[in-house]
C-alpha positions, -999 to 999 in steps of 0.1 A, spaced: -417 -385 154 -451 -408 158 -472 -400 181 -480 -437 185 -451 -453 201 -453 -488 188 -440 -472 152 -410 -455 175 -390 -485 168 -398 -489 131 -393 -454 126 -360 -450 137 -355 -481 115 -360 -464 89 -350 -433 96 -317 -454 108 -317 -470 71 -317 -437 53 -290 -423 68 -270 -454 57 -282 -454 21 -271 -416 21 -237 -417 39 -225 -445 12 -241 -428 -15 -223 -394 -7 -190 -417 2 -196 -430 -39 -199 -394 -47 -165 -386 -33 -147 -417 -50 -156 -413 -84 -156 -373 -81 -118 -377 -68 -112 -405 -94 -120 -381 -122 -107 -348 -109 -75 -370 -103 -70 -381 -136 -82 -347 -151 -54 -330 -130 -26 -353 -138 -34 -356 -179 -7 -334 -196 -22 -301 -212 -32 -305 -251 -43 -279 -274 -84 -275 -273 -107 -262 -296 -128 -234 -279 -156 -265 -278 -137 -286 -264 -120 -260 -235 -162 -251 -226 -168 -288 -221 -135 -292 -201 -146 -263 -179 -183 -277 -175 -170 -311 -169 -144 -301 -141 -172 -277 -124 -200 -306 -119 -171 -328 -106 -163 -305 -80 -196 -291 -74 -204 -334 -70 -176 -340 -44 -188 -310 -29 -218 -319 -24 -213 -355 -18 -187 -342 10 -218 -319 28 -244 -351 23 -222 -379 41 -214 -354 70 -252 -345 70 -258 -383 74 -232 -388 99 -236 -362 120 -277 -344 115 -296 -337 146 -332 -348 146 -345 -317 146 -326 -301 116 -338 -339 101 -374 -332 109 -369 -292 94 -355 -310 62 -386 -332 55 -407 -300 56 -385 -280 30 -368 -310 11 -387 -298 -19 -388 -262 -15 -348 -262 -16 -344 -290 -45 -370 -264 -65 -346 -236 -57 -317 -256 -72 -332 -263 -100 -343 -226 -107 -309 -218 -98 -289 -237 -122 -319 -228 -148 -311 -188 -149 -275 -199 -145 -274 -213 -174 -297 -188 -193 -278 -159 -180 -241 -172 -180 -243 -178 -217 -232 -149 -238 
């Protein structure tokens, strides 16, 4: 928080504003993740090439792995403390650098 407390007001404003622009991004998330897992579960089973069964699994992993996420980040903007909020400015980046080095060897070591 400010340590001028004029900006108290605006920065709960904002603060205030983000966690709406997050809670119905995440509840998008969930909608269109559902939407597609739904009709991806209820399609009848078809012969696949062995392409076509890798992009099938790839597809149905980043949907979950999206409502998943989209599940954690509209409870995190329902319910986040303001201390676990202030903790998550300082290592926003660090973590989203992590992810992305994650899903880099991932992918470099998962393909054989």
């Amino acid at each position: 928080m400010d340590a001028n407390p004029q900006n108290d007001g605006a920065s709960r404003f904002e603060r205030l504003a983000w966690r709406v622009f997050e809670g119905f991004g995440s509840l998008l998330g969930i909608f269109c993740s559902v939407g597609v897992l739904y009709v991806r579960y209820t399609e009848p089973a078809r012969q696949q090439s062995w392409s076509e069964r890798i992009a099938s699994a790839i597809s149905w992993e980043f949907f979950v792995a999206l409502f998943i996420a989209s599940c954690v980040g509209f409870i995190w903007a329902v319910a986040a403390p303001r201390w676990l909020e202030k903790l998550s400015g300082k290592t926003s980046l660090r973590v989203i650098i992590l992810l992305l080095l994650w899903i880099v060897v991932g992918t470099l070591l998962g393909v054989r």
